[in-house]
C-alpha positions as CSV (number, residue, x, y, z in Angstrom):
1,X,8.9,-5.6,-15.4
2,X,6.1,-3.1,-14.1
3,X,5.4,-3.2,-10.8
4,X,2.8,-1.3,-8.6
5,X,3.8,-1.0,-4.8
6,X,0.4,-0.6,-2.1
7,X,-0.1,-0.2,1.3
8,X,-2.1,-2.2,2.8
9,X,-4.5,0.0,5.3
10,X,-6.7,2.5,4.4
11,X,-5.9,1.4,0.0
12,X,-7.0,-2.7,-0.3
13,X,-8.9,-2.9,3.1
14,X,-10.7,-0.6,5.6
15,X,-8.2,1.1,8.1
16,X,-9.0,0.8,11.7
17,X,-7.5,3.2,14.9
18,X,-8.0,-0.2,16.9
19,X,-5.7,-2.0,14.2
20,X,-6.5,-4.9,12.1
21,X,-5.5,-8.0,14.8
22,X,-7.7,-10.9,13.1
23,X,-8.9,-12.4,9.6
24,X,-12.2,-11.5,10.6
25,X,-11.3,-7.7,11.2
26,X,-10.0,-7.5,7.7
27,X,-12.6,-6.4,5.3
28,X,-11.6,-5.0,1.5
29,X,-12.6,-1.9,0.3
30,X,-14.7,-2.1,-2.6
31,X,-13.4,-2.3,-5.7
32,X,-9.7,-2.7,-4.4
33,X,-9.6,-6.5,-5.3
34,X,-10.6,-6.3,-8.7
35,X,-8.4,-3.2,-9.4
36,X,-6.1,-5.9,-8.1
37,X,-7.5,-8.4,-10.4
38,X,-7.5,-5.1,-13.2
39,X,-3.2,-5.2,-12.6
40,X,-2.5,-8.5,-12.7
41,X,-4.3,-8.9,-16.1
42,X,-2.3,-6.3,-17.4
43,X,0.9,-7.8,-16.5
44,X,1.5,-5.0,-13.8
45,X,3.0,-6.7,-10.7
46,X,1.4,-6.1,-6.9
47,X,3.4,-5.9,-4.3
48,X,2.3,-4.9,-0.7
49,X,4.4,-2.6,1.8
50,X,2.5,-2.0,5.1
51,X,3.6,-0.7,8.8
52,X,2.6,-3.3,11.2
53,X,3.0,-1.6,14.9
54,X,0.3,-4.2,16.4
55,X,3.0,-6.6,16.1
56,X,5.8,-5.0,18.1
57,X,2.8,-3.3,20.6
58,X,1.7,-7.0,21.3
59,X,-1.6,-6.5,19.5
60,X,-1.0,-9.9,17.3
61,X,2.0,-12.3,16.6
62,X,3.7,-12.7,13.0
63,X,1.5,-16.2,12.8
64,X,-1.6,-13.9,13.2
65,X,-0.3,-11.3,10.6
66,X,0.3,-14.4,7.9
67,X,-3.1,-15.7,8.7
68,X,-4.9,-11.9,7.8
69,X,-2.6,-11.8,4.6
70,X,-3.5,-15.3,3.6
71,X,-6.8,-14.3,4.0
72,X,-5.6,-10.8,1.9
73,X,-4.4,-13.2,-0.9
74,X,-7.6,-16.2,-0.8
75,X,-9.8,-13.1,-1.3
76,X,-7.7,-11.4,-4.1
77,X,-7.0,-14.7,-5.6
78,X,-10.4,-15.3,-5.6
79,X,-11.5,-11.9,-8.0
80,X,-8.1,-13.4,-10.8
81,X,-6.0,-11.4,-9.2
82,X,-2.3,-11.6,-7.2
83,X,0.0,-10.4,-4.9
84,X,2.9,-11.0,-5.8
85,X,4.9,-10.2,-2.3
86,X,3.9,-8.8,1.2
87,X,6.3,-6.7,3.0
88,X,6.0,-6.0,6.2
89,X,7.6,-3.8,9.3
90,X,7.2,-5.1,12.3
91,X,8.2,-2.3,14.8
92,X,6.9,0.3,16.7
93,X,7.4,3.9,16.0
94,X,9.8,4.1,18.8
95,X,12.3,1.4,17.4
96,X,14.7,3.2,15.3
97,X,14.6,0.8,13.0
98,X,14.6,1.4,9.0
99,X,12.1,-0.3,7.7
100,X,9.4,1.8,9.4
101,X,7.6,3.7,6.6
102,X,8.4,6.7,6.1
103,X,11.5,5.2,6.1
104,X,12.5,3.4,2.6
105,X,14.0,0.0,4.5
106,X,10.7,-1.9,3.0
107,X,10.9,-0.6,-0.6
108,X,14.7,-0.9,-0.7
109,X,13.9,-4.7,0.0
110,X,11.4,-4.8,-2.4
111,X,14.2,-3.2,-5.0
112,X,16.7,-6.1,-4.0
113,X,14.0,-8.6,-3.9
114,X,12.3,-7.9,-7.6
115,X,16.3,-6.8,-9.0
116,X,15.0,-3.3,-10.3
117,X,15.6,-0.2,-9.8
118,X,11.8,1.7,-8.3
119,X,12.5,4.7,-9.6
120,X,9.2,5.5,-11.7
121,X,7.5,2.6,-10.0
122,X,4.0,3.6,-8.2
123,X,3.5,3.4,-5.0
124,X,0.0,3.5,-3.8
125,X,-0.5,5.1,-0.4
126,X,-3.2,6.9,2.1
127,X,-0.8,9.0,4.3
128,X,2.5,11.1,4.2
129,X,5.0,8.7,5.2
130,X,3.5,5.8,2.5
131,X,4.5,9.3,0.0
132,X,7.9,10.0,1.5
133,X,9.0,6.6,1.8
134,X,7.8,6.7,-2.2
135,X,9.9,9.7,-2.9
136,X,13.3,8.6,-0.7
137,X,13.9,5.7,-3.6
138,X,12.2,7.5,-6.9
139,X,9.1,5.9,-6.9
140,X,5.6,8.2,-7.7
141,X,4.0,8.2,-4.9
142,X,0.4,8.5,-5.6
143,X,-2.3,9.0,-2.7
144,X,-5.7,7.5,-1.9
145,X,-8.7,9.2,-0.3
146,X,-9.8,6.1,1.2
147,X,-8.2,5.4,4.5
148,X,-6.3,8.3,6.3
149,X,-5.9,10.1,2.6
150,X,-8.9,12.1,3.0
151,X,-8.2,13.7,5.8
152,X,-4.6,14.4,5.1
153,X,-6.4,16.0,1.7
154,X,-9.1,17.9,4.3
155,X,-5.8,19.4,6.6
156,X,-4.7,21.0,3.6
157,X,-2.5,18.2,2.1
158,X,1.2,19.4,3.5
159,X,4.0,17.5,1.4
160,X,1.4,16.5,-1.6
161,X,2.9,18.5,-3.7
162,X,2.8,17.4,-7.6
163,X,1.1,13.9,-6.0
164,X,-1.7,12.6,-7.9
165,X,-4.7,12.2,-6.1
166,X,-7.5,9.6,-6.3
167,X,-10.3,8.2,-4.3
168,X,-9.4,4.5,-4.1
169,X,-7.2,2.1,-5.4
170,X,-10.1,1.4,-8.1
171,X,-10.3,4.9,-9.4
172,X,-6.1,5.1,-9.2
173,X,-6.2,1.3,-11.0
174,X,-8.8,3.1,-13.9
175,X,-6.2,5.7,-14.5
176,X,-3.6,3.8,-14.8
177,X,-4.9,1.3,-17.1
178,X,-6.3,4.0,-19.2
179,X,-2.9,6.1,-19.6
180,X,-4.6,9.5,-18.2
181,X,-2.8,9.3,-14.5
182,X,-1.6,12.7,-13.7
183,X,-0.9,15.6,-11.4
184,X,-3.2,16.2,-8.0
185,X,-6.6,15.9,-8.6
């Protein structure tokens, strides 16, 4: 099975500082669906792993958060492509809990889930805890420029060390297809 782990924020849509808290705040960036679209056609699996503090700061309920991924999945659905899971943390940063990226609770449920092992699996990311969380169960972490990714780049990319570096998910999806995905760029 191959299988591609993103974030959500800042690598298929736009990230916000105000959070994403409705269907009609979520907005893809471009080209992320059909790289999307470009996996599933390939027979490389999607899965999502995304921090969702709005939840647990009373931003939006659980029914809200299904009702942006539903929206999430119409819209990639709607370019041939699928995600194949969505998982989620709920918590704050404050919650001690271990599901938080950059702990590696989502991606060890994402292990159990899809019965494999991630190691050599990417996983898609715009900031240093999607990378560590990567790196705490094998994966390759790979970062994204879109989102918070440029900026961590800009601040002189602390803990990037050996990561490959794109600008999007589209450019990350065009390396990947093509067999040329490599060190930092």
């Amino acid at each position: 099975m191959r299988l591609v782990i993103l974030d959500r924020d800042g690598v298929i849509n736009e990230d916000s500082d105000h959070y994403i808290k409705t269907p009609d705040e979520w907005r893809p960036i471009p080209g992320s669906l059909e790289a999307i679209a470009r996996l599933t056609h390939a027979g490389i699996q999607v899965v999502v792993a995304t921090n969702q503090s709005g939840i647990a700061r009373g931003l939006f309920n659980v029914d809200m958060l299904g009702r942006i991924h539903n929206r999430m999945l119409d819209e990639v659905h709607h370019r041939g492509g699928e995600i194949e899971a969505i998982f989620f943390c709920p918590h704050g940063p404050k919650d001690a809990c271990g599901c938080r990226k950059p702990l590696p609770g989502l991606f060890h449920d994402i292990a159990a889930r899809f019965k494999t092992s991630l190691n050599g699996t990417y996983a898609v990311g715009d900031s240093l805890r999607d990378i560590e969380a990567a790196r705490a169960v094998q994966a390759l972490p790979v970062l994204v420029r879109s989102g918070k990714g440029a900026r961590m780049v800009a601040q002189g990319g602390a803990g990037l060390d050996g990561v490959p570096i794109y600008d999007d998910l589209a450019t990350f999806c065009e390396a990947l297809l093509s067999g040329s995905i490599g060190p930092s760029t």
